[in-house]
ROZANU-851560 format. One record per residue (C-alpha): residue number from 1; y, x, z. Coordinates in nm, 2 decimals. Layout:
! residues N
<node><nr>NUM</nr><yy>Y</yy><xx>X</xx><zz>Z</zz></node>
...
//
This chain:
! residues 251
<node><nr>1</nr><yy>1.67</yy><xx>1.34</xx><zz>-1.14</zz></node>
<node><nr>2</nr><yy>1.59</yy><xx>1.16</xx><zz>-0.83</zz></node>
<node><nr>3</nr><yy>1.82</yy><xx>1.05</xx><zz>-0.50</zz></node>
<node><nr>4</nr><yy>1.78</yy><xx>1.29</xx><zz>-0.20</zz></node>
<node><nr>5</nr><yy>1.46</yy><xx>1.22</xx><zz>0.01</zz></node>
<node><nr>6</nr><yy>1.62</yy><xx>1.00</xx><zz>0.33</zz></node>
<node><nr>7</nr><yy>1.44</yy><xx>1.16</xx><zz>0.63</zz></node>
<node><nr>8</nr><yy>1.41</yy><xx>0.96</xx><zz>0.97</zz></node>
<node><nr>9</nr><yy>1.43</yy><xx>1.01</xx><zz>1.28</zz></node>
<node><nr>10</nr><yy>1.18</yy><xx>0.79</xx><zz>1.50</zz></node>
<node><nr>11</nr><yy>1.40</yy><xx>0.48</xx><zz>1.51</zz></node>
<node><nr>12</nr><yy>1.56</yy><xx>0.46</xx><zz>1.17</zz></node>
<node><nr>13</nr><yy>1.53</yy><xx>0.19</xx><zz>0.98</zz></node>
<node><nr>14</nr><yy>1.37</yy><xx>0.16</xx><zz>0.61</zz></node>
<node><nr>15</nr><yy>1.63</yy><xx>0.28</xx><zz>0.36</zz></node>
<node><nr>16</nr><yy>1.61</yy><xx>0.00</xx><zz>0.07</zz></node>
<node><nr>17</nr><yy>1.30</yy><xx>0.00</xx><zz>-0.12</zz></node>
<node><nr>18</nr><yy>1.57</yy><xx>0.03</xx><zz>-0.45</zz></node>
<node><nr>19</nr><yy>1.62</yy><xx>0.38</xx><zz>-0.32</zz></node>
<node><nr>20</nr><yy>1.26</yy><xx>0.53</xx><zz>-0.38</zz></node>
<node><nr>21</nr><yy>1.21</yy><xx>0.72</xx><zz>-0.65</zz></node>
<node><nr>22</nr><yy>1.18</yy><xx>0.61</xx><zz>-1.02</zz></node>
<node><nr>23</nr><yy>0.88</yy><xx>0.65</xx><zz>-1.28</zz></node>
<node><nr>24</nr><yy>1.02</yy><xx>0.97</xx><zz>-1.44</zz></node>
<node><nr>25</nr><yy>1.06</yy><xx>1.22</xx><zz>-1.08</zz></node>
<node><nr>26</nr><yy>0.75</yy><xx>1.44</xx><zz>-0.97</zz></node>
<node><nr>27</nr><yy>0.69</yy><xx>1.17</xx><zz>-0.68</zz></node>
<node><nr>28</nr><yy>0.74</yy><xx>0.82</xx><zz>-0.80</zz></node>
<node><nr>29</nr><yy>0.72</yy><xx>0.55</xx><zz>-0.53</zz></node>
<node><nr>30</nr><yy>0.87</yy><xx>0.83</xx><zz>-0.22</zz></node>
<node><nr>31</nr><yy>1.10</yy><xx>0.65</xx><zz>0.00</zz></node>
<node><nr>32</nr><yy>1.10</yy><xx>0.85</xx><zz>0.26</zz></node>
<node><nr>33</nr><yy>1.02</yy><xx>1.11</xx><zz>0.52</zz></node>
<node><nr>34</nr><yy>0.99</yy><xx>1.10</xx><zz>0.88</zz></node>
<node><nr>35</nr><yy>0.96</yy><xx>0.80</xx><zz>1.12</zz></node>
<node><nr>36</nr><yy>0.66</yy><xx>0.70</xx><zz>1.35</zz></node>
<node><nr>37</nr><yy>0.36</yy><xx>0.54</xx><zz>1.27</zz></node>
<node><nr>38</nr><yy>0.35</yy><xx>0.27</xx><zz>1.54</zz></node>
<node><nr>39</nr><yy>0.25</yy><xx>-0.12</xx><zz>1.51</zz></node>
<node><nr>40</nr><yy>0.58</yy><xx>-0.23</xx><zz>1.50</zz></node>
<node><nr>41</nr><yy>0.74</yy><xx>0.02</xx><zz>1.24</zz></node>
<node><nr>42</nr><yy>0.39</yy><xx>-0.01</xx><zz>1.01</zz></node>
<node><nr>43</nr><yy>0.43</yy><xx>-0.38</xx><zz>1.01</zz></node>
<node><nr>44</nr><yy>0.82</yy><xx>-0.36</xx><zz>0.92</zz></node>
<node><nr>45</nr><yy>0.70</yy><xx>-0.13</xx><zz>0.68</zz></node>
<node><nr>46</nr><yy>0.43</yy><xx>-0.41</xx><zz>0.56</zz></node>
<node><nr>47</nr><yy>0.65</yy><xx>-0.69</xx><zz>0.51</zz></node>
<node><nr>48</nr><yy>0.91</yy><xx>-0.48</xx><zz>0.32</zz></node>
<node><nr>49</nr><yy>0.64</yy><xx>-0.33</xx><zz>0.08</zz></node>
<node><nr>50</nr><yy>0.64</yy><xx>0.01</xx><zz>0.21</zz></node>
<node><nr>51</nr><yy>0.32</yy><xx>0.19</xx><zz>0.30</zz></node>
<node><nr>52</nr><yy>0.22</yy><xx>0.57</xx><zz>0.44</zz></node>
<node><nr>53</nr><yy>0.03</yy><xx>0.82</xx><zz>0.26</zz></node>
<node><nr>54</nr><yy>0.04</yy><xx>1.19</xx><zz>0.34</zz></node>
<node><nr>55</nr><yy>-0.19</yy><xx>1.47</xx><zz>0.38</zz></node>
<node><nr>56</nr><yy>-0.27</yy><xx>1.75</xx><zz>0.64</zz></node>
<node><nr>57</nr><yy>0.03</yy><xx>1.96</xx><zz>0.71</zz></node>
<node><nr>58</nr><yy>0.27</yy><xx>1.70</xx><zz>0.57</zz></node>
<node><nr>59</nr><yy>0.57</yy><xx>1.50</xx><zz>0.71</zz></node>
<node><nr>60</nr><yy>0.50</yy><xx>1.12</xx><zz>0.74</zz></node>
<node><nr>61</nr><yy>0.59</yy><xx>0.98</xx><zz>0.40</zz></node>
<node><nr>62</nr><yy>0.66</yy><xx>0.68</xx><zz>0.27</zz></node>
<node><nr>63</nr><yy>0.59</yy><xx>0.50</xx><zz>-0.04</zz></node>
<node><nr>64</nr><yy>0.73</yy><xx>0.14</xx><zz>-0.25</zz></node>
<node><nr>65</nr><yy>0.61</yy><xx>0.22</xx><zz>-0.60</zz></node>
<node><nr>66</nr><yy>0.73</yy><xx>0.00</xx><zz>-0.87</zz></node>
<node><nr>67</nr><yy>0.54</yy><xx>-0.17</xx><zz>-1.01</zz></node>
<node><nr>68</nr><yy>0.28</yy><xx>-0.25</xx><zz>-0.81</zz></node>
<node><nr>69</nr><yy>-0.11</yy><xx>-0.29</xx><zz>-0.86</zz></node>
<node><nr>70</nr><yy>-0.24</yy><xx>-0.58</xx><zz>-0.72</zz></node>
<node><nr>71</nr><yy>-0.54</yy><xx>-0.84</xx><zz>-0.69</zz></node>
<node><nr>72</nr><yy>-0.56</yy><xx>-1.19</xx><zz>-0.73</zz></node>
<node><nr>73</nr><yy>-0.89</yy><xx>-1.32</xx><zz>-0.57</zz></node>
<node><nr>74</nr><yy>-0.87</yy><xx>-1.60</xx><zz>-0.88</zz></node>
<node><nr>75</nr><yy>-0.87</yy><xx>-1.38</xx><zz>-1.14</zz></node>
<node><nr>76</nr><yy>-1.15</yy><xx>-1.09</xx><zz>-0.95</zz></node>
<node><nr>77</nr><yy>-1.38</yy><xx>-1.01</xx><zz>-1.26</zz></node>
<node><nr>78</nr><yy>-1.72</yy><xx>-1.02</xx><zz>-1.13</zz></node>
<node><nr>79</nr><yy>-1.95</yy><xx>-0.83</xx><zz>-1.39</zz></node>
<node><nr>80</nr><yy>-2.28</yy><xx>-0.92</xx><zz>-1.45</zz></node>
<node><nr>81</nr><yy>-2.43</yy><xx>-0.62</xx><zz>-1.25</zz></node>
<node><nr>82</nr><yy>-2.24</yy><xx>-0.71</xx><zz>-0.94</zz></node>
<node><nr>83</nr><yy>-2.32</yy><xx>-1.06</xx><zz>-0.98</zz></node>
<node><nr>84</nr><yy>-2.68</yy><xx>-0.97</xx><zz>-0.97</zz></node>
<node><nr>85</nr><yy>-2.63</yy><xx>-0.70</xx><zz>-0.68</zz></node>
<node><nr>86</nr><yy>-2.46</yy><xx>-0.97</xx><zz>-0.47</zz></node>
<node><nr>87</nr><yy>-2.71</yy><xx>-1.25</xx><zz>-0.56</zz></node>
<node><nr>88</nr><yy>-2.99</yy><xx>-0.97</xx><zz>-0.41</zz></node>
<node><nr>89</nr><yy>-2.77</yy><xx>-0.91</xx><zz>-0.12</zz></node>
<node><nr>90</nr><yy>-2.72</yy><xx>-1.29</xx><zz>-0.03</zz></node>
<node><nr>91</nr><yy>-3.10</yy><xx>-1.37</xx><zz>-0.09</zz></node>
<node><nr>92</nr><yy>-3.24</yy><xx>-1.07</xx><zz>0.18</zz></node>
<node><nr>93</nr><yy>-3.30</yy><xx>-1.07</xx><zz>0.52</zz></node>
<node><nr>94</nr><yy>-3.13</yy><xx>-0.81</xx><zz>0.69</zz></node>
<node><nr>95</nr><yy>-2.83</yy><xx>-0.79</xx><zz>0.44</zz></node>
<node><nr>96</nr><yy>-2.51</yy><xx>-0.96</xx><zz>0.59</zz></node>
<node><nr>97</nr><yy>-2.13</yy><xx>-0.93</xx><zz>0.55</zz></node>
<node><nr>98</nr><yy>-1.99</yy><xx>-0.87</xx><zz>0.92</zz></node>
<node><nr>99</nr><yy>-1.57</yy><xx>-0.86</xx><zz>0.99</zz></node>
<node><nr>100</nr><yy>-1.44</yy><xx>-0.63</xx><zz>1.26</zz></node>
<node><nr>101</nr><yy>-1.75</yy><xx>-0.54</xx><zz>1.40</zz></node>
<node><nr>102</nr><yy>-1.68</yy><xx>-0.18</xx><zz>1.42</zz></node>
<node><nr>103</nr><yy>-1.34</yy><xx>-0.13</xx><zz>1.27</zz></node>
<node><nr>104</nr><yy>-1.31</yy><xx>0.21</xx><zz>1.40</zz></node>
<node><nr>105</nr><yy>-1.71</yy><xx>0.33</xx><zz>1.19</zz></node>
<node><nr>106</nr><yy>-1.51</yy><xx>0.23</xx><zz>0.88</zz></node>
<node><nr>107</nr><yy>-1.19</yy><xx>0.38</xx><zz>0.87</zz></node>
<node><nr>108</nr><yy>-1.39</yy><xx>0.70</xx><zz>1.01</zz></node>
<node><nr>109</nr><yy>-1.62</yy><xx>0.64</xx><zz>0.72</zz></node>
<node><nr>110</nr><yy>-1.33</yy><xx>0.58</xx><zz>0.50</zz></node>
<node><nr>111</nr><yy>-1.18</yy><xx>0.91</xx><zz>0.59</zz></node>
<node><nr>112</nr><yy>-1.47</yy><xx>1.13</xx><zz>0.57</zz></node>
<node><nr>113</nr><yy>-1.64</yy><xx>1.05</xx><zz>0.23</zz></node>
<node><nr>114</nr><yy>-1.59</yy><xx>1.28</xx><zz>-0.02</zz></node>
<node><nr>115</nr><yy>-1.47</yy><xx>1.15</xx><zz>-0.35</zz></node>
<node><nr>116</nr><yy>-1.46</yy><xx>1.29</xx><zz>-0.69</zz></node>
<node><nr>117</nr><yy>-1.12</yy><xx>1.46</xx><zz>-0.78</zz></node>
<node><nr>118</nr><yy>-0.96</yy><xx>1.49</xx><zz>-0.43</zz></node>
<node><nr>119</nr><yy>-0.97</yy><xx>1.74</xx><zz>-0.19</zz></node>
<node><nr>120</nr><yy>-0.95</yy><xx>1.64</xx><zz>0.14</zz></node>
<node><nr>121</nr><yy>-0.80</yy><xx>1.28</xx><zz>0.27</zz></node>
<node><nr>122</nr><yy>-0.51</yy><xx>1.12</xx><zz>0.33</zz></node>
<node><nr>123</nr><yy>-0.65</yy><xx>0.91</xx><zz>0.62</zz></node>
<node><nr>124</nr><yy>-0.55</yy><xx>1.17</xx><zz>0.88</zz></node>
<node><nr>125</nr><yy>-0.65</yy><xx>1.21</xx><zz>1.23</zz></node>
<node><nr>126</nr><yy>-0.26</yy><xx>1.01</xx><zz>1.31</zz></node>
<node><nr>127</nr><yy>-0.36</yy><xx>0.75</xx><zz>1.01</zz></node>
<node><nr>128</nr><yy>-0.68</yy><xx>0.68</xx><zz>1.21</zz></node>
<node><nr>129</nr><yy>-0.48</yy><xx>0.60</xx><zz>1.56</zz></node>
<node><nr>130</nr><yy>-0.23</yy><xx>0.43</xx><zz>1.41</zz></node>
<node><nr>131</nr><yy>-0.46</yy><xx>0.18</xx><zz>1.19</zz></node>
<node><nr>132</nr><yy>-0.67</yy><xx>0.12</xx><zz>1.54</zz></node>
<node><nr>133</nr><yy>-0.38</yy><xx>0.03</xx><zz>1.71</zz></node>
<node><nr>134</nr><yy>-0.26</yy><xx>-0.19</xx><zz>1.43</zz></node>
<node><nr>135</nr><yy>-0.64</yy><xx>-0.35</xx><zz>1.45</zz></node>
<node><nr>136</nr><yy>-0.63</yy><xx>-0.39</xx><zz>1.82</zz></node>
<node><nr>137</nr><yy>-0.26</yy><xx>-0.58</xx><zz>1.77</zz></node>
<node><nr>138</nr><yy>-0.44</yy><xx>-0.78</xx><zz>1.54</zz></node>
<node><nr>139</nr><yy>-0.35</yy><xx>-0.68</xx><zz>1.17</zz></node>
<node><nr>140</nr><yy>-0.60</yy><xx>-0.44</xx><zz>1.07</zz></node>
<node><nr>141</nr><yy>-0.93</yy><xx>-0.58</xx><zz>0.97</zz></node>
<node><nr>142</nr><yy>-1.27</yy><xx>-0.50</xx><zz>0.83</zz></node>
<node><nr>143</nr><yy>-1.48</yy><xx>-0.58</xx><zz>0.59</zz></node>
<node><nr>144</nr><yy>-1.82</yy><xx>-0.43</xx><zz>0.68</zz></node>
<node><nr>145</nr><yy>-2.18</yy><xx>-0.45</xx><zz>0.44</zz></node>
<node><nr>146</nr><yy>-2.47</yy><xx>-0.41</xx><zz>0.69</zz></node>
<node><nr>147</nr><yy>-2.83</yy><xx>-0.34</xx><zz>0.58</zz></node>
<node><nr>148</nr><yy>-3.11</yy><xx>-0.39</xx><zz>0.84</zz></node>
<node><nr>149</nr><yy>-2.89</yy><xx>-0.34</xx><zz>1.11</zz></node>
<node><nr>150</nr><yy>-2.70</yy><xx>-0.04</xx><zz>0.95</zz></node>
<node><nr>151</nr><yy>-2.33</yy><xx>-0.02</xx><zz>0.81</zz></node>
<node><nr>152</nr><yy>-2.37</yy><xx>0.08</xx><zz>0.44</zz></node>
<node><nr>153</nr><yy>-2.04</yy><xx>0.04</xx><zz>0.34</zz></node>
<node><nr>154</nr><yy>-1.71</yy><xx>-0.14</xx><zz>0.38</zz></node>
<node><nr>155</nr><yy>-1.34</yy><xx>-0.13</xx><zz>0.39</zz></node>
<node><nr>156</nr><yy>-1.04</yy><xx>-0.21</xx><zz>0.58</zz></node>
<node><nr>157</nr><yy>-0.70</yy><xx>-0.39</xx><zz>0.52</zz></node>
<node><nr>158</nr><yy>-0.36</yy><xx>-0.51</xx><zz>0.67</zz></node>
<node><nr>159</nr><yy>-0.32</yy><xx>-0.87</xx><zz>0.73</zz></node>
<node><nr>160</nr><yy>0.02</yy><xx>-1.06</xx><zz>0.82</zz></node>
<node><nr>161</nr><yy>0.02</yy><xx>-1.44</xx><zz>0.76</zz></node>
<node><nr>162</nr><yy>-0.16</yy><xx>-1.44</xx><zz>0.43</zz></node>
<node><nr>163</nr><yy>-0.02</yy><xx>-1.14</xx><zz>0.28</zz></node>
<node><nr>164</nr><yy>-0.30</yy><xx>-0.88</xx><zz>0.26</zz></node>
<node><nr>165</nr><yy>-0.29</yy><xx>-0.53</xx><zz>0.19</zz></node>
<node><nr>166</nr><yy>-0.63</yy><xx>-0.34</xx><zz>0.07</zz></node>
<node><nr>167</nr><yy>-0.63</yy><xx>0.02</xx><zz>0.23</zz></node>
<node><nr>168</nr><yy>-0.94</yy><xx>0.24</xx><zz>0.18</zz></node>
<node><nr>169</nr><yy>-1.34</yy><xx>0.12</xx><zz>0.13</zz></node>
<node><nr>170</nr><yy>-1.63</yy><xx>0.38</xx><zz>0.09</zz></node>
<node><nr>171</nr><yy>-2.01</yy><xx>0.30</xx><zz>0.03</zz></node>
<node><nr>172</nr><yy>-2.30</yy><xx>0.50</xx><zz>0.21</zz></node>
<node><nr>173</nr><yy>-2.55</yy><xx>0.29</xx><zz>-0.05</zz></node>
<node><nr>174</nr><yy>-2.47</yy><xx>0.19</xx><zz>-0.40</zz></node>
<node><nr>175</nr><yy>-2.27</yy><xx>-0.08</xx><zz>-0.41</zz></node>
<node><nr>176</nr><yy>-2.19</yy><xx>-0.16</xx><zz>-0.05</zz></node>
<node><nr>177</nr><yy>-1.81</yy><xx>-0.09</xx><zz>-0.11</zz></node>
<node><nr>178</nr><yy>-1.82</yy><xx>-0.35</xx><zz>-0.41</zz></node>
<node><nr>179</nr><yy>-1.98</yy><xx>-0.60</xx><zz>-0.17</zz></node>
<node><nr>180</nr><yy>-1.75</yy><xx>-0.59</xx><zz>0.08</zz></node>
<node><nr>181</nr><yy>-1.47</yy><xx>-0.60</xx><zz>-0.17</zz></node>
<node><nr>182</nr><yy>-1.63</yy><xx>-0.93</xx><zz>-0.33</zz></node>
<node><nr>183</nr><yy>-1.65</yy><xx>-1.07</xx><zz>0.04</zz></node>
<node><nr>184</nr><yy>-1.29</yy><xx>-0.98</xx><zz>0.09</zz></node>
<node><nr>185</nr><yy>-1.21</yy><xx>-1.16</xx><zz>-0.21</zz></node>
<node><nr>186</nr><yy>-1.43</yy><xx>-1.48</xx><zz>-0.14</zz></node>
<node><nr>187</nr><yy>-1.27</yy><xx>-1.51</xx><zz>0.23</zz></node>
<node><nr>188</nr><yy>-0.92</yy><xx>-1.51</xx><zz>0.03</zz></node>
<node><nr>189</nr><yy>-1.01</yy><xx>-1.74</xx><zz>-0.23</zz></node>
<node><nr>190</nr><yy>-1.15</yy><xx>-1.96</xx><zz>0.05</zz></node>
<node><nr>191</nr><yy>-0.80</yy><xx>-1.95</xx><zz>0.25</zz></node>
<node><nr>192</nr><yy>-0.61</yy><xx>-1.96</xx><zz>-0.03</zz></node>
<node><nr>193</nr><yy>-0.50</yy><xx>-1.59</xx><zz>-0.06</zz></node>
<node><nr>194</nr><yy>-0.27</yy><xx>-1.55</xx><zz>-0.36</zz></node>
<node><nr>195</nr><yy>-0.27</yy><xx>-1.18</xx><zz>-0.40</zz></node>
<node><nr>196</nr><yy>-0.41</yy><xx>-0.86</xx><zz>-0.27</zz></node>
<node><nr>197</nr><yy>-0.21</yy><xx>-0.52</xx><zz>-0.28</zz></node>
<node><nr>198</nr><yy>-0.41</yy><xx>-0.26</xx><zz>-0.43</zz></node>
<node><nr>199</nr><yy>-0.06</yy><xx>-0.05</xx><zz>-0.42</zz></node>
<node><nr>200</nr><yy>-0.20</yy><xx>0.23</xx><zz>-0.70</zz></node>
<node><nr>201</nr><yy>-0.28</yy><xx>0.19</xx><zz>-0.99</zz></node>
<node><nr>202</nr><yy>-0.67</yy><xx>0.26</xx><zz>-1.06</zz></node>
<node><nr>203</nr><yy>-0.91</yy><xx>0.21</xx><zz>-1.39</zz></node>
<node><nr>204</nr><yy>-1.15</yy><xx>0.12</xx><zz>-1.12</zz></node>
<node><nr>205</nr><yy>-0.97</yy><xx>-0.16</xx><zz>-1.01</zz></node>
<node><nr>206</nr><yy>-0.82</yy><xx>-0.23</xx><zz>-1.35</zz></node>
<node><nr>207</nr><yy>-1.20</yy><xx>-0.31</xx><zz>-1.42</zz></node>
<node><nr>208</nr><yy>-1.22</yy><xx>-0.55</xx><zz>-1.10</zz></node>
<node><nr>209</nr><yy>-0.91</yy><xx>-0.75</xx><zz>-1.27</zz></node>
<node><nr>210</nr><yy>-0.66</yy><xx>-0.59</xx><zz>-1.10</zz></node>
<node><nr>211</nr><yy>-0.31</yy><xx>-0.54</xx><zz>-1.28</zz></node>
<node><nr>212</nr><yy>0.06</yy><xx>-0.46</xx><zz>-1.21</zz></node>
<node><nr>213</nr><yy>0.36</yy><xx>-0.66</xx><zz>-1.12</zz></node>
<node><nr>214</nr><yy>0.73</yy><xx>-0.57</xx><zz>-1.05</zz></node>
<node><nr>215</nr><yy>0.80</yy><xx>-0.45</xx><zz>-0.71</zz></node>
<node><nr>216</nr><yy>1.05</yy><xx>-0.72</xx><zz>-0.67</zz></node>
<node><nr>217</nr><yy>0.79</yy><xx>-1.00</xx><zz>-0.78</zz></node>
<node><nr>218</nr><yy>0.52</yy><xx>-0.84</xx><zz>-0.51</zz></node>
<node><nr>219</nr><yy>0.78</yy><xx>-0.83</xx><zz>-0.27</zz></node>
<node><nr>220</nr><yy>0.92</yy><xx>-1.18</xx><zz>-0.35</zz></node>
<node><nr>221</nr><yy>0.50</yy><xx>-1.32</xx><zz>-0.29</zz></node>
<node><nr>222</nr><yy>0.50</yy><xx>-1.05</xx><zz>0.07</zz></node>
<node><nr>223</nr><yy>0.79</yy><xx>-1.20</xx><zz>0.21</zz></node>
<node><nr>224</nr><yy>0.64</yy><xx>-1.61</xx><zz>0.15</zz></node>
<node><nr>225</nr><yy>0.27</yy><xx>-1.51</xx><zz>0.27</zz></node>
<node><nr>226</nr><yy>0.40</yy><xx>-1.34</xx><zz>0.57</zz></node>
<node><nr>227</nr><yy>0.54</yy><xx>-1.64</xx><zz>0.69</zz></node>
<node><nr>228</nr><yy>0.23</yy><xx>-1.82</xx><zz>0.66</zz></node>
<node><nr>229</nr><yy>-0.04</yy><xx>-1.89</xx><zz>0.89</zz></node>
<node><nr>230</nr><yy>-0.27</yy><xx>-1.59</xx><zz>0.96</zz></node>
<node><nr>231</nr><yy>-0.59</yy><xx>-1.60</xx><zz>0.76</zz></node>
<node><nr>232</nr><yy>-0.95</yy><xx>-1.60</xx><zz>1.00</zz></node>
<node><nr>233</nr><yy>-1.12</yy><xx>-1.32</xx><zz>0.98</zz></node>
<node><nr>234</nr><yy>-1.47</yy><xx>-1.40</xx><zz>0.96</zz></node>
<node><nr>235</nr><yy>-1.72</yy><xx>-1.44</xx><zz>0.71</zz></node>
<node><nr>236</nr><yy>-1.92</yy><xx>-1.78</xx><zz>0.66</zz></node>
<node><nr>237</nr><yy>-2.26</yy><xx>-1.73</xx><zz>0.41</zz></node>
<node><nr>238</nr><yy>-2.13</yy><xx>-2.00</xx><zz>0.26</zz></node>
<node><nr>239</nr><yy>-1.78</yy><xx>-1.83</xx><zz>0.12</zz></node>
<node><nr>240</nr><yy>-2.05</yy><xx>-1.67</xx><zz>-0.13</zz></node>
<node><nr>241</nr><yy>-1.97</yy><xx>-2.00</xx><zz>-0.33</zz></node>
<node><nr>242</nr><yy>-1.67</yy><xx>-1.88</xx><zz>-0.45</zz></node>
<node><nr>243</nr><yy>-1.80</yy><xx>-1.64</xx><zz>-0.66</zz></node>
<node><nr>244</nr><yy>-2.20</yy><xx>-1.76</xx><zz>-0.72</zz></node>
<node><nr>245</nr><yy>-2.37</yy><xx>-2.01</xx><zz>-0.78</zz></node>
<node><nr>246</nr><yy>-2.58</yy><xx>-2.17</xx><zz>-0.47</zz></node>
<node><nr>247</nr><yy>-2.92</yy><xx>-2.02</xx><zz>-0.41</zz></node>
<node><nr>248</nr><yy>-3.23</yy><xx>-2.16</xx><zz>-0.56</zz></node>
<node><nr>249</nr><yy>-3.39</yy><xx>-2.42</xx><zz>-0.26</zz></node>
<node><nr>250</nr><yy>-3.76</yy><xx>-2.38</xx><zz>-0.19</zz></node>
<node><nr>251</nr><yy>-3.98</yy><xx>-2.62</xx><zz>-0.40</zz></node>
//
């Protein structure tokens, strides 16, 4: 059995996150129904670990599962065939990491590619506005993979302080999601990024080194990196050090 679904009108506040629904209902992690999806509710909704994900023909819902799968950028597994992909990338002219260069390519991108299992998206047409708006406040960022002057992959994420939330990443090459994702991780490990929310768990990012904590350890970690400085968002070659080695010098 589960508590009734609290539905909201456009200005409600959050119920508690201790109200969303446990492990053993048909939803777990629903909080709640209703609401808008404009900066300043998304980014109340942020710092309280509280996210939206709904489909087509569905109310806004809202979601604080417990536990929680997250990232930490110390602990990112990089396997050898990444290591090698990224050592390629880093080496070729014309490959480059680029952040918020076209924020709105990506989540279109991130919404449009089909993906094994699901049908259809959650990044709906209201998702898309809402995460643009966010990115034009300032909190939305992207992490883009360009190939000779073409975007081959990336992904977006929420940002406040130092508290960052991963969203959605697709690839239109092999790879290019997992290269912006290792860039992500090297512009963390840079600024000192403790964690990364990865919110579900995945046996994707289970094989990146992702794992889960308690909702009320992840929130305990959301509500210190909020208050912190906000991160820059932009990519230096030379944050590939965090993961590789330098590149070989010319003789």
């Amino acid at each position: 059995m589960h508590a009734p679904l609290s539905w909201l009108d456009a200005d409600d506040a959050f119920p508690p996150v201790s109200q969303a629904w446990g492990p053993d209902t048909s939803a777990p992690g629903l909080l709640a129904a209703g609401g808008q999806l404009d900066v300043a509710h998304l980014t109340t909704a942020y710092r309280h670990g509280i996210f939206p994900w709904f489909s087509v023909g569905q109310p806004i819902l809202w979601w604080s599962p417990d536990p929680r799968m997250v990232l930490e950028p110390a602990q990112f597994r990089l396997h050898r065939s990444l290591r090698k992909t990224l050592q390629k990338f880093r080496q070729t002219p014309g490959c480059e990491i680029r952040v918020d260069h076209d924020f709105h390519a990506v989540i279109l991108a991130c919404a449009t590619k089909q993906r094994p299992g699901q049908n259809g998206t959650w990044i709906v047409p209201e998702m898309v506005e809402a995460y643009r708006a966010l990115h034009q406040a300032g909190y939305a960022h992207s992490i883009e993979t360009w190939v000779d002057g073409r975007l081959a992959g990336g992904l977006y994420c929420i940002a406040l302080g130092r508290a960052v939330f991963g969203e959605s990443m697709f690839s239109h090459q092999p790879d290019a999601s997992k290269t912006a994702l290792a860039a992500l991780v090297c512009l963390c490990r840079h600024q000192g990024v403790r964690l990364i929310d990865c919110q579900q768990n995945t046996g994707h990012l289970s094989s990146l080194g992702a794992h889960e904590i308690s909702r009320a350890l992840f929130l305990q970690h959301i509500q210190q990196a909020a208050a912190q400085s906000p991160l820059r968002w932009s990519f230096d070659p030379l944050y590939w050090k965090e993961l590789l080695p330098p590149p070989p010098q010319p003789a």
